[in-house]
TORLUM-162669 format. One record per residue (C-alpha): residue in one letter; x, y, z. Coordinates in pm, 1 decimal, decimal comma. Example, Ala and Ser with C-alpha at 12.3 -4.5 7.8 and 13.67 -1.06 7.14 Angstrom:
BEGIN
<r><type>A</type><xx>1230,0</xx><yy>-450,0</yy><zz>780,0</zz></r>
<r><type>S</type><xx>1367,0</xx><yy>-106,0</yy><zz>714,0</zz></r>
# end
This chain:
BEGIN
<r><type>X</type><xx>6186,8</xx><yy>10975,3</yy><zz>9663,5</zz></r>
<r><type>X</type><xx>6395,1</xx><yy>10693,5</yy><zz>9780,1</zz></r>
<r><type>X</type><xx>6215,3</xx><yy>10589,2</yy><zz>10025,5</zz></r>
<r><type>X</type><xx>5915,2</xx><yy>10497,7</yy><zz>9855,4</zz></r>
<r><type>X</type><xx>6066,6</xx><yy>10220,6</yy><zz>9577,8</zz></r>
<r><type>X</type><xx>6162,4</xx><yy>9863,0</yy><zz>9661,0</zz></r>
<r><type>X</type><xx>6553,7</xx><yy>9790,3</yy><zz>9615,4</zz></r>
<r><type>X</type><xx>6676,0</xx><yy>9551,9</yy><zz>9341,6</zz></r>
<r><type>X</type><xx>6762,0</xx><yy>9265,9</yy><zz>9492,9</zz></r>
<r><type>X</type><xx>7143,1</xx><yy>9125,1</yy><zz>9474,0</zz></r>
<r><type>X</type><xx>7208,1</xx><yy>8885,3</yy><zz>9348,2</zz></r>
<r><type>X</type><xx>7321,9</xx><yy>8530,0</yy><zz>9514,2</zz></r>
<r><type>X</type><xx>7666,2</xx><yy>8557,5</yy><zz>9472,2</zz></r>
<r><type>X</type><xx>7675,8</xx><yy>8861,5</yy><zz>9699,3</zz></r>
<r><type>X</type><xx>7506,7</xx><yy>8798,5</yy><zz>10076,2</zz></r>
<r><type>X</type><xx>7473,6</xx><yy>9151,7</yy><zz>10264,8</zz></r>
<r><type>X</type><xx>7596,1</xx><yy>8964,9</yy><zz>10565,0</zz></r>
<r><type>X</type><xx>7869,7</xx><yy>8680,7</yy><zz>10570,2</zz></r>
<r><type>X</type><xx>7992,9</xx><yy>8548,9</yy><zz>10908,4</zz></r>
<r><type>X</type><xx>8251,4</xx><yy>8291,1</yy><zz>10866,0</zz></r>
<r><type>X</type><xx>8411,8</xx><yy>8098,4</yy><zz>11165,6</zz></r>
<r><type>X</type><xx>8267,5</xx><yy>8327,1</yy><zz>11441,4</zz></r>
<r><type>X</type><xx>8366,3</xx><yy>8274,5</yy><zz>11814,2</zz></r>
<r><type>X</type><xx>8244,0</xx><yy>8485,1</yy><zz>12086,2</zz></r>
<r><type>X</type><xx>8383,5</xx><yy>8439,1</yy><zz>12448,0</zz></r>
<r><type>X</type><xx>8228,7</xx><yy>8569,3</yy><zz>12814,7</zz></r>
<r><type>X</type><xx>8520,5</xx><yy>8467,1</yy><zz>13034,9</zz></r>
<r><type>X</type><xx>8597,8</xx><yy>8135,7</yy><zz>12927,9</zz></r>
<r><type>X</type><xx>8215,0</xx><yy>8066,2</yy><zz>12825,0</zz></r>
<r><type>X</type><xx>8191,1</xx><yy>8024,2</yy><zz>12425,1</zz></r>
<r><type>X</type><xx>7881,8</xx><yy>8206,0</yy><zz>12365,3</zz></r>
<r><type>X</type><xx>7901,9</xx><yy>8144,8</yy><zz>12000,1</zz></r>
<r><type>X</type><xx>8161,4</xx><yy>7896,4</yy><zz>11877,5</zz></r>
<r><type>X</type><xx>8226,3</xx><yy>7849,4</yy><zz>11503,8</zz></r>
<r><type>X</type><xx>7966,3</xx><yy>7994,0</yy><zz>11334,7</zz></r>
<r><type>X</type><xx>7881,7</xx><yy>8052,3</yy><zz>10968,3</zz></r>
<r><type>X</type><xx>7583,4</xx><yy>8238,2</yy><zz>10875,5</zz></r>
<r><type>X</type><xx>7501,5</xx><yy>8443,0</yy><zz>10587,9</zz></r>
<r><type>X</type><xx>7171,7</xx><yy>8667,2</yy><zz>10448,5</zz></r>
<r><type>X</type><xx>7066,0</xx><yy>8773,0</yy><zz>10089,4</zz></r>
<r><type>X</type><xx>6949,3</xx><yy>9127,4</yy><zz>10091,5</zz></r>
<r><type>X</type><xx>6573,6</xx><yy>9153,3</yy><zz>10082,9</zz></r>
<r><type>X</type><xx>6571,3</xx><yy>8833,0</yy><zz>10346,3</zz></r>
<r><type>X</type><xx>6303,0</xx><yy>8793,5</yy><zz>10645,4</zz></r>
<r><type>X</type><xx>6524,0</xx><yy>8573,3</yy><zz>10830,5</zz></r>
<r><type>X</type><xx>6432,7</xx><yy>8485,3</yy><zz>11201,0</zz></r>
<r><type>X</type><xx>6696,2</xx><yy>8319,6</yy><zz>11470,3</zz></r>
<r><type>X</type><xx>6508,4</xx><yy>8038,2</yy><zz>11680,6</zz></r>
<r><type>X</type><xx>6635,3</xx><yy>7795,0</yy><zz>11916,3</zz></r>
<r><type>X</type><xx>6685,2</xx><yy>7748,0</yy><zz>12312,5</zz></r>
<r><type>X</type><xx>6775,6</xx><yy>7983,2</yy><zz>12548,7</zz></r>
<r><type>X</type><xx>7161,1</xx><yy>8011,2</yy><zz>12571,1</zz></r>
<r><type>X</type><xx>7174,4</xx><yy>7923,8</yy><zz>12221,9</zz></r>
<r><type>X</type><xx>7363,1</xx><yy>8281,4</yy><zz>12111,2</zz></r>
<r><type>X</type><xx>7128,4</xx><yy>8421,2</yy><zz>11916,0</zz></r>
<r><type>X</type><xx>7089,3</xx><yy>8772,5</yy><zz>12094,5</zz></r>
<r><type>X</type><xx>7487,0</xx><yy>8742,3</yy><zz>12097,1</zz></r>
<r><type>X</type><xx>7515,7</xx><yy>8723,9</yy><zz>11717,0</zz></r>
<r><type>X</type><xx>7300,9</xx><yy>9011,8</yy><zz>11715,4</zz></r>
<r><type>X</type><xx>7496,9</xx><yy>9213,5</yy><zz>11942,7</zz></r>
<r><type>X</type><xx>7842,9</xx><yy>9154,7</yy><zz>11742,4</zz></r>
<r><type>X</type><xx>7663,7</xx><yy>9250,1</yy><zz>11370,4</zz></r>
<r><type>X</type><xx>7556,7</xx><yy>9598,6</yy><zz>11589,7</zz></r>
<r><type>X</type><xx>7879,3</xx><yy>9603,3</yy><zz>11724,8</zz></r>
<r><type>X</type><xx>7784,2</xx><yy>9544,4</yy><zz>12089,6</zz></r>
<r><type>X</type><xx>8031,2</xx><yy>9317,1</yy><zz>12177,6</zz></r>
<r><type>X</type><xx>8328,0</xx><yy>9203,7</yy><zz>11982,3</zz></r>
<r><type>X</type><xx>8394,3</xx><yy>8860,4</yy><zz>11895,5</zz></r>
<r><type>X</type><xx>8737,9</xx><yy>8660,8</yy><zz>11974,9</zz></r>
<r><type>X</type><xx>8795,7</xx><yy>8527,8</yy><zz>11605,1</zz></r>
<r><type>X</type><xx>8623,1</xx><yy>8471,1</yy><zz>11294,7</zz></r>
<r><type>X</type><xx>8501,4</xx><yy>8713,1</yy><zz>11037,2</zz></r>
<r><type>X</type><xx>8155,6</xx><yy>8951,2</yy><zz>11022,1</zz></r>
<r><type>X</type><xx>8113,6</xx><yy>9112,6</yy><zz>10645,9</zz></r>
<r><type>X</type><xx>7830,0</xx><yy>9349,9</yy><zz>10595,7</zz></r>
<r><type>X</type><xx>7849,3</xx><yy>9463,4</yy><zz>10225,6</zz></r>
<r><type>X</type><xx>8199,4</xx><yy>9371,0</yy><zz>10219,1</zz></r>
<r><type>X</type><xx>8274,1</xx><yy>9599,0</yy><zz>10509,6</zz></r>
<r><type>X</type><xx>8467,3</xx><yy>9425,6</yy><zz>10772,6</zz></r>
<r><type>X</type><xx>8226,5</xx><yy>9459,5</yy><zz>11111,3</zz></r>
<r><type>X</type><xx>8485,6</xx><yy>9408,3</yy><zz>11355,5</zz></r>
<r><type>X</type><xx>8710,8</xx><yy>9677,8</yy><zz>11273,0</zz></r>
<r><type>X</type><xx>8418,8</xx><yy>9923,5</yy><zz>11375,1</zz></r>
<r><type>X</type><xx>8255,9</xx><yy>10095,5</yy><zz>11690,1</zz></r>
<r><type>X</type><xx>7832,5</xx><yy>10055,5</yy><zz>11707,1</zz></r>
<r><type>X</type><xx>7790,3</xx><yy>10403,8</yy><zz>11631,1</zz></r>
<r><type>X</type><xx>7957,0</xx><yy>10370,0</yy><zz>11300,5</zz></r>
<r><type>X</type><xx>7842,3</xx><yy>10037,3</yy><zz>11196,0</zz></r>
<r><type>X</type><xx>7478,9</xx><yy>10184,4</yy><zz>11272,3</zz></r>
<r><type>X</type><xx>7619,8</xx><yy>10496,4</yy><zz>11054,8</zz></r>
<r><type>X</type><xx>7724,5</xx><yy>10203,5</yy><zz>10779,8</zz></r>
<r><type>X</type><xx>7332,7</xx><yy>10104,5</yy><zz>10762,6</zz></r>
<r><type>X</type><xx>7252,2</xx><yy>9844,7</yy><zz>11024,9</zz></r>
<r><type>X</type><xx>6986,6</xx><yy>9968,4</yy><zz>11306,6</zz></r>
<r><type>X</type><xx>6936,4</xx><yy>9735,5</yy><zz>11585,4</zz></r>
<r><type>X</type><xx>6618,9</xx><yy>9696,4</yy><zz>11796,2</zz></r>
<r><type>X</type><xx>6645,9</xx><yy>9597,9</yy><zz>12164,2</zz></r>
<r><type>X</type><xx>6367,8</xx><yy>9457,1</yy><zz>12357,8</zz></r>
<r><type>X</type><xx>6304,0</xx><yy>9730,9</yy><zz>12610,8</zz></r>
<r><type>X</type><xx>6164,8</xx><yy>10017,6</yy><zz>12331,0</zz></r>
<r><type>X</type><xx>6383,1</xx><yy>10371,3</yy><zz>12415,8</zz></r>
<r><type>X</type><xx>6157,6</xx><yy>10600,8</yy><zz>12288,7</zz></r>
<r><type>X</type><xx>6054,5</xx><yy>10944,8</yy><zz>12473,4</zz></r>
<r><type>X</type><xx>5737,1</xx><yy>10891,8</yy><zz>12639,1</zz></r>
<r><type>X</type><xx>5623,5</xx><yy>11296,6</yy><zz>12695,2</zz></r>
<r><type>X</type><xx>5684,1</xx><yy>11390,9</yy><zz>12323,3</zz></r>
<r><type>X</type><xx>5418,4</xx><yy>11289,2</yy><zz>12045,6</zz></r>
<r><type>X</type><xx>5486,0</xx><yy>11000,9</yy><zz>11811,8</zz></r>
<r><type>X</type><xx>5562,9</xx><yy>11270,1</yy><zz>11558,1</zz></r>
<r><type>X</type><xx>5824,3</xx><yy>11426,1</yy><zz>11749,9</zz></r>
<r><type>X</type><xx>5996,1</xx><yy>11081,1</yy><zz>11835,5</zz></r>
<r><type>X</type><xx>6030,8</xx><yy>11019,0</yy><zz>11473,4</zz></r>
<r><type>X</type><xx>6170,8</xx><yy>11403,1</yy><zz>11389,8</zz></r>
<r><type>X</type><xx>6417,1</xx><yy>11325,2</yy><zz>11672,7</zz></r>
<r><type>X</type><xx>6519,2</xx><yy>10985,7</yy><zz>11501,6</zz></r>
<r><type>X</type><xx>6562,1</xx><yy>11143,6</yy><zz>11154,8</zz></r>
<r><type>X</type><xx>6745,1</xx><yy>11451,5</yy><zz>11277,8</zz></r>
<r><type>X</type><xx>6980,9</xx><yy>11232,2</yy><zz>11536,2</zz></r>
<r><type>X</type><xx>7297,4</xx><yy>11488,5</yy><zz>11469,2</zz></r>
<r><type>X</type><xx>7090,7</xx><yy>11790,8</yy><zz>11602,4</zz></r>
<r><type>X</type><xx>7063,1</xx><yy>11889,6</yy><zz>11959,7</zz></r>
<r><type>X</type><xx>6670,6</xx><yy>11820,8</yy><zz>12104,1</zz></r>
<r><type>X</type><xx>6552,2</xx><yy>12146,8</yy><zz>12135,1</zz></r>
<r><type>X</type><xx>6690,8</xx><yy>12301,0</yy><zz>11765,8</zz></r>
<r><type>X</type><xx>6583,9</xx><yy>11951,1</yy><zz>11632,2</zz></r>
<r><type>X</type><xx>6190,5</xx><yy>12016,8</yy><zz>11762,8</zz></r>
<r><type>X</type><xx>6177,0</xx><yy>12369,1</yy><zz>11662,9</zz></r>
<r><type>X</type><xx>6369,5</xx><yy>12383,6</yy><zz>11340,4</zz></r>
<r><type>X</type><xx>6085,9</xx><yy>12380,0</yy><zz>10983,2</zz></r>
<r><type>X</type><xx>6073,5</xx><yy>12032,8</yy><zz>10828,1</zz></r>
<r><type>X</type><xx>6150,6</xx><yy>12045,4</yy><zz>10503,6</zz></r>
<r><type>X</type><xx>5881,1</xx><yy>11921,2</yy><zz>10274,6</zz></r>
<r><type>X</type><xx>6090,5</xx><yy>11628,3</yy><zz>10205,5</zz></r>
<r><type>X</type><xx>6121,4</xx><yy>11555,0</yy><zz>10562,2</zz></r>
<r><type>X</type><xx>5730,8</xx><yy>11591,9</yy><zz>10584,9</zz></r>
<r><type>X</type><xx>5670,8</xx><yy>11340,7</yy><zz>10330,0</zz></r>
<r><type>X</type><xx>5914,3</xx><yy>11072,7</yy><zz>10437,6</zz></r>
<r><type>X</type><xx>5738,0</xx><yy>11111,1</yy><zz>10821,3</zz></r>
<r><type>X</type><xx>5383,4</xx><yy>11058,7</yy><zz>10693,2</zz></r>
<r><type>X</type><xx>5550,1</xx><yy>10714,0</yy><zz>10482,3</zz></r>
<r><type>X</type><xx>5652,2</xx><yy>10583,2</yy><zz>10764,1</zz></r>
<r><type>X</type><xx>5359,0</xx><yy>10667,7</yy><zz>11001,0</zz></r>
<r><type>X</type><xx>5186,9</xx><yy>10517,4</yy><zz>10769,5</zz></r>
<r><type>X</type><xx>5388,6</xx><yy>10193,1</yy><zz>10717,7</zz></r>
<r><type>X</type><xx>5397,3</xx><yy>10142,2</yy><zz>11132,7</zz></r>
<r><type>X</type><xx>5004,3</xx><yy>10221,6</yy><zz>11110,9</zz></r>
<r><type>X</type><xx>5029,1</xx><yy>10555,5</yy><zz>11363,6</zz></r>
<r><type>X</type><xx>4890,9</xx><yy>10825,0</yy><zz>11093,7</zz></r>
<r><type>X</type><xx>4621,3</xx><yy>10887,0</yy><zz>11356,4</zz></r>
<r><type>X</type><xx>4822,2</xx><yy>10886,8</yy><zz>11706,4</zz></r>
<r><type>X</type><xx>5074,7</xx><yy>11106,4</yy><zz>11534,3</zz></r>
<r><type>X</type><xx>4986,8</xx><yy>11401,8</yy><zz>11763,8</zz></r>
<r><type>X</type><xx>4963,6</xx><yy>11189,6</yy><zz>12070,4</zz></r>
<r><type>X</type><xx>5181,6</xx><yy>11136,1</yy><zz>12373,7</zz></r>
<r><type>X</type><xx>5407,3</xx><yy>10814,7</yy><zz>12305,1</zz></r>
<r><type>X</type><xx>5307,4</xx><yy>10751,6</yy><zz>12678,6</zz></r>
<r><type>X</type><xx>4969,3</xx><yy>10703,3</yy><zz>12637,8</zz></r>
<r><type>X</type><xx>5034,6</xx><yy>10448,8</yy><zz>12350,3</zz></r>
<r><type>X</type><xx>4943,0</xx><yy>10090,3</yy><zz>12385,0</zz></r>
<r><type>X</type><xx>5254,9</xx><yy>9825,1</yy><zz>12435,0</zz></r>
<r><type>X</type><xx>5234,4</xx><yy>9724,6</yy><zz>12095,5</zz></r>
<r><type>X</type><xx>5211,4</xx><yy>10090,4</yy><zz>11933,2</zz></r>
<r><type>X</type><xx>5511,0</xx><yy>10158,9</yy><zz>12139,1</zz></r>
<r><type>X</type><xx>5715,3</xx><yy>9858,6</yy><zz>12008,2</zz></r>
<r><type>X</type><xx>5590,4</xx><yy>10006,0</yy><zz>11652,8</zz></r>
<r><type>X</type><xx>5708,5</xx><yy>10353,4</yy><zz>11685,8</zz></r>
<r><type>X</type><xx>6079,2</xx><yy>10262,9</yy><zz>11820,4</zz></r>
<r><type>X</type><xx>6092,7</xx><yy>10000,4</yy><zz>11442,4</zz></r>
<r><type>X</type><xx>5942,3</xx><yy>10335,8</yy><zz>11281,9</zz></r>
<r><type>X</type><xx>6228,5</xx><yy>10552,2</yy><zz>11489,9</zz></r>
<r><type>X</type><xx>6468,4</xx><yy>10287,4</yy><zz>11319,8</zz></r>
<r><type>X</type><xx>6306,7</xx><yy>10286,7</yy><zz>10954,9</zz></r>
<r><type>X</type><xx>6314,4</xx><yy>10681,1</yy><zz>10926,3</zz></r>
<r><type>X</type><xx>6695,9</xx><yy>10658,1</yy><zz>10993,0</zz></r>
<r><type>X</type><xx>6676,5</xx><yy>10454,9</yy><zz>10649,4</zz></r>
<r><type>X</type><xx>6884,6</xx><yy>10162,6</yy><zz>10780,8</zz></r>
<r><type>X</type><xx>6976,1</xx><yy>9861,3</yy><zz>10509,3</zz></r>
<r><type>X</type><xx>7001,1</xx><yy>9592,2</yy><zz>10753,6</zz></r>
<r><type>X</type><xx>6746,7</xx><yy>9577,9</yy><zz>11073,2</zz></r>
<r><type>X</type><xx>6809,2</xx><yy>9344,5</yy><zz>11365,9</zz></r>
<r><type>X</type><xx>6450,5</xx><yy>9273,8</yy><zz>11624,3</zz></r>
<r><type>X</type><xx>6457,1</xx><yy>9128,8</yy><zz>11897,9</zz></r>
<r><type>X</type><xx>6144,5</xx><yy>8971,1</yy><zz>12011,4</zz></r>
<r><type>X</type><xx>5923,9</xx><yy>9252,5</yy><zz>11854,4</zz></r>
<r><type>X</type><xx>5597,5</xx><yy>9060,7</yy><zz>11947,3</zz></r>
<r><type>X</type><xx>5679,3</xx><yy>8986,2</yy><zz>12277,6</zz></r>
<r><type>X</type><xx>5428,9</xx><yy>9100,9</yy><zz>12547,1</zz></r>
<r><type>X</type><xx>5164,0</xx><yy>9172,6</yy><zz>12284,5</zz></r>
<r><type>X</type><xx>4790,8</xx><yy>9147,0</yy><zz>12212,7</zz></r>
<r><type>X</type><xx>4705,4</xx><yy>8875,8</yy><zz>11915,9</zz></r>
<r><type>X</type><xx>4597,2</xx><yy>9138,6</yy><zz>11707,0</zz></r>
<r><type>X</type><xx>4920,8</xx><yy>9331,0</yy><zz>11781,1</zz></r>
<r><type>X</type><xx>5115,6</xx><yy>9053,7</yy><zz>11704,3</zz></r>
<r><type>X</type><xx>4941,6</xx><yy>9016,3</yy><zz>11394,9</zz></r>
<r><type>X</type><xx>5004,9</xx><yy>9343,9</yy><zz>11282,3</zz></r>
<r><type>X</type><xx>5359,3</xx><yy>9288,5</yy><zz>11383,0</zz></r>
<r><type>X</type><xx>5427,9</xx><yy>8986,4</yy><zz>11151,5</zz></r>
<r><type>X</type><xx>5229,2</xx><yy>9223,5</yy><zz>10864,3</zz></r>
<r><type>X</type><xx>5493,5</xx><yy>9483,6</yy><zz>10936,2</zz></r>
<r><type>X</type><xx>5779,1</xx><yy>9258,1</yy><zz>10918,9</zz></r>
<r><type>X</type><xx>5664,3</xx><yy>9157,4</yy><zz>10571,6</zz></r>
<r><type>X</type><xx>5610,8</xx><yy>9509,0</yy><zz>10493,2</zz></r>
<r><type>X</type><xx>5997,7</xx><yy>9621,0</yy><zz>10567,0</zz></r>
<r><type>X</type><xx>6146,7</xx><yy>9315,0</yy><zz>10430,8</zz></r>
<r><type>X</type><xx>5990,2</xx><yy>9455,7</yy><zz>10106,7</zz></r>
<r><type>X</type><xx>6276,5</xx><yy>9714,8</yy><zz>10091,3</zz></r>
<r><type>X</type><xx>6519,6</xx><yy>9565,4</yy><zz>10376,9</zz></r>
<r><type>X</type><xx>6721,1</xx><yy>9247,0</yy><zz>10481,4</zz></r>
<r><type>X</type><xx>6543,3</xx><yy>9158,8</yy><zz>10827,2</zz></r>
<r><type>X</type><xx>6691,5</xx><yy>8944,0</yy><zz>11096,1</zz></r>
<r><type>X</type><xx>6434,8</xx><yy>8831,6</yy><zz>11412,0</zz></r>
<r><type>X</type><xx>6508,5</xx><yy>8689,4</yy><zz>11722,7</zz></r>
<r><type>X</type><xx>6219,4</xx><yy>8524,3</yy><zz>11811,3</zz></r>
<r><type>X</type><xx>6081,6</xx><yy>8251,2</yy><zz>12079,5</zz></r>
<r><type>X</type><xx>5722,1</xx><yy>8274,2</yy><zz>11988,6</zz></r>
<r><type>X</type><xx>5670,4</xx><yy>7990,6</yy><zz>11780,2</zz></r>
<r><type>X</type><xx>5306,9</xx><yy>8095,5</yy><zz>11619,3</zz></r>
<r><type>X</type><xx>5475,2</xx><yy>8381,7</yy><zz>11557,6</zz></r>
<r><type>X</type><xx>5750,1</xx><yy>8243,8</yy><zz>11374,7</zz></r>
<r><type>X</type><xx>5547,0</xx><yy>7960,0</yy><zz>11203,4</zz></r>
<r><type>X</type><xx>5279,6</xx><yy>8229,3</yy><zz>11095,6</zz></r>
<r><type>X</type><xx>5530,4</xx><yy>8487,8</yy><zz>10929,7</zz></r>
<r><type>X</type><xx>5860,4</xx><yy>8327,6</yy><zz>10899,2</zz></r>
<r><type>X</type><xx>6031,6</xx><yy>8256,2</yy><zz>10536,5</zz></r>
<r><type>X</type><xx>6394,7</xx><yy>8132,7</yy><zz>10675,4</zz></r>
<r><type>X</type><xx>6433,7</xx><yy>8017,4</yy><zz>11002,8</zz></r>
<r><type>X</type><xx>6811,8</xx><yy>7949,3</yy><zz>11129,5</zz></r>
<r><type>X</type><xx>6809,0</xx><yy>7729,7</yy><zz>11402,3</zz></r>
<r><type>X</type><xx>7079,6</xx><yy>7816,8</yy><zz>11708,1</zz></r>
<r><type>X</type><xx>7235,3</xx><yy>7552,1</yy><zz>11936,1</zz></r>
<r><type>X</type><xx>7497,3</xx><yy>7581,7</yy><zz>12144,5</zz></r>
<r><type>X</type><xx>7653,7</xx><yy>7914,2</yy><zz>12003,6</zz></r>
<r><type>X</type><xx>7642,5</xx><yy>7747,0</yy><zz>11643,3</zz></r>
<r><type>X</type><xx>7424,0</xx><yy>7666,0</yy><zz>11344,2</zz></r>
<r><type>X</type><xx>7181,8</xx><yy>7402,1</yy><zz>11402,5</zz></r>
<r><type>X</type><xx>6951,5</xx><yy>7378,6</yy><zz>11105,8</zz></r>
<r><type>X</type><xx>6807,5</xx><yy>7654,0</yy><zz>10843,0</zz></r>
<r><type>X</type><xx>6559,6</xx><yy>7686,6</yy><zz>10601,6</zz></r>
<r><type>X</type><xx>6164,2</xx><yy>7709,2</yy><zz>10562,3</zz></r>
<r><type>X</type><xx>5972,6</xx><yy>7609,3</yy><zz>10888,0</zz></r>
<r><type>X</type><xx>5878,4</xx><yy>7315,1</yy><zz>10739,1</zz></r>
<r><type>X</type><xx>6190,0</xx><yy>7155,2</yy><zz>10668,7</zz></r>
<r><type>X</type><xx>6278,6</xx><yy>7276,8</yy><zz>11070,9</zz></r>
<r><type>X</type><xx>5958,6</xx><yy>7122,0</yy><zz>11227,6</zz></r>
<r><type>X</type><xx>6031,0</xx><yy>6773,9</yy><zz>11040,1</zz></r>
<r><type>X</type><xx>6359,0</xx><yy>6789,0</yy><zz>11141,4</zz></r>
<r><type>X</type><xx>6467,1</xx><yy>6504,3</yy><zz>11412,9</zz></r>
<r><type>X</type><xx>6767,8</xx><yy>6669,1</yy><zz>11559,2</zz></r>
<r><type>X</type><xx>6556,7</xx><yy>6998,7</yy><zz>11589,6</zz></r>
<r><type>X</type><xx>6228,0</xx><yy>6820,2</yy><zz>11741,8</zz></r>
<r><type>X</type><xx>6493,8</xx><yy>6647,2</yy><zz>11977,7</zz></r>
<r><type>X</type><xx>6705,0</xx><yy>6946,8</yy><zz>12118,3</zz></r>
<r><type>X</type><xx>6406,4</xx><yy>7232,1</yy><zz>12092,2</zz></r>
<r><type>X</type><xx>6087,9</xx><yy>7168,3</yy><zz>11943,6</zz></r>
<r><type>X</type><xx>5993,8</xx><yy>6839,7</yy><zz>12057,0</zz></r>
<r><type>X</type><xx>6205,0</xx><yy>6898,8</yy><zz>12401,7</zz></r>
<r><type>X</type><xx>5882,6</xx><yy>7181,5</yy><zz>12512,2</zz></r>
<r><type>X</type><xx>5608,7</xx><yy>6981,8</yy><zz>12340,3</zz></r>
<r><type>X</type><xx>5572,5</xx><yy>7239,8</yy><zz>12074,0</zz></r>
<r><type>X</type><xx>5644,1</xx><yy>7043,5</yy><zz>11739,7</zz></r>
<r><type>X</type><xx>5355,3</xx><yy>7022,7</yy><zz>11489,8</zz></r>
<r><type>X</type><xx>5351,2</xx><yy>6791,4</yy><zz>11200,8</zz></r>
# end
């Protein structure tokens, strides 16, 4: 099944996501002014920098949230902008919001049916017989958010960071190409978080992965690319090293809350 095998990666020459020249305006305010950015499939990529910086903002334009006032947003080739957010999550991008939407009085199992079925009304979509192909791709991905043995329990009763995992898993089972978090550790234990960074690395096994993300033992711990946001543009990118030894970083947000580590 499909689901199960790691996709080839692409090569260099072709980025799953190229934004060229991208301005985004709130009344006047340039949220995001000028901005290039791409991402090779198969990337881990997080988005760091000060509040204000437009980082949630260039995750609401590739989900089609808001629209930007110029530049260009390519995802496989496919121009972005020409598209409402229920098709561009139909093209293969599935977006994660902070708040997790997930229905707290049906199991974890049932949350995930509900995900996979989406076109279905909720009652035919709980009753209807899984197919056994249906069955197998649930148990892969309770298994890859680590909820095999809540499965039958009320997503209520589920700790913070369970929670946080089943909406991801409600994203995975939709089989999206391109997944945008924000702040998926936030509010969580340090063994939660843990697990979070171990899931990140699990996903970016078989998807591109883009994290917003102002935890920075979070980010130093799992990170592989950082791209460092400033004033609606690029900063800085690459590993965390070359970030933390960075002047102009240390000088407008590391150093600036005492958090930079040689």
């Amino acid at each position: 099944m499909h689901y199960h095998e790691t996709s080839p990666r692409k090569t260099i020459s072709e980025p799953i996501v190229l934004v060229e020249q991208l301005e985004v305006d709130f009344d006047g305010f340039k949220a995001i002014r000028g901005l290039d950015f791409s991402l090779e499939a198969g990337e881990l990529r997080f988005l760091i920098g000060p509040n204000g910086a437009g980082k949630t903002t260039l995750l609401d334009v590739l989900c089609g949230k808001v629209k930007p006032s110029g530049g260009r947003v390519l995802f496989r080739q496919t121009d972005l902008t020409r598209h409402q957010e229920h098709q561009i999550a139909q093209l293969g991008i599935g977006r994660k919001f902070q708040a997790p939407s997930i229905f707290m009085t049906l199991t974890v199992q049932e949350n995930l049916l509900l995900s996979m079925r989406q076109k279905r009304g909720l009652l035919s979509t709980l009753v209807a017989k899984t197919t056994p192909e249906q069955r197998s791709r649930l148990h892969y991905y309770l298994e890859m958010i680590a909820l095999t043995d809540k499965a039958k329990e009320k997503a209520g009763a589920l700790s913070h960071g369970e929670k946080q995992w089943l909406e991801i898993g409600m994203l995975l089972i939709q089989e999206p190409e391109l997944l945008l978090l924000d702040e998926p550790a936030a509010g969580m234990t340090d063994s939660e978080t843990e697990k979070t960074g171990e899931l990140l690395h699990r996903i970016s096994d078989q998807k591109t992965v883009v994290v917003v993300e102002h935890d920075m033992e979070f980010v130093r711990q799992f990170a592989k690319t950082v791209t460092v946001m400033h004033e609606g543009t690029v900063l800085r990118e690459g590993t965390m090293q070359d970030i933390q030894n960075d002047d102009k970083v240390a000088e407008v947000y590391l150093g600036r809350r005492g958090e930079r580590h040689e």
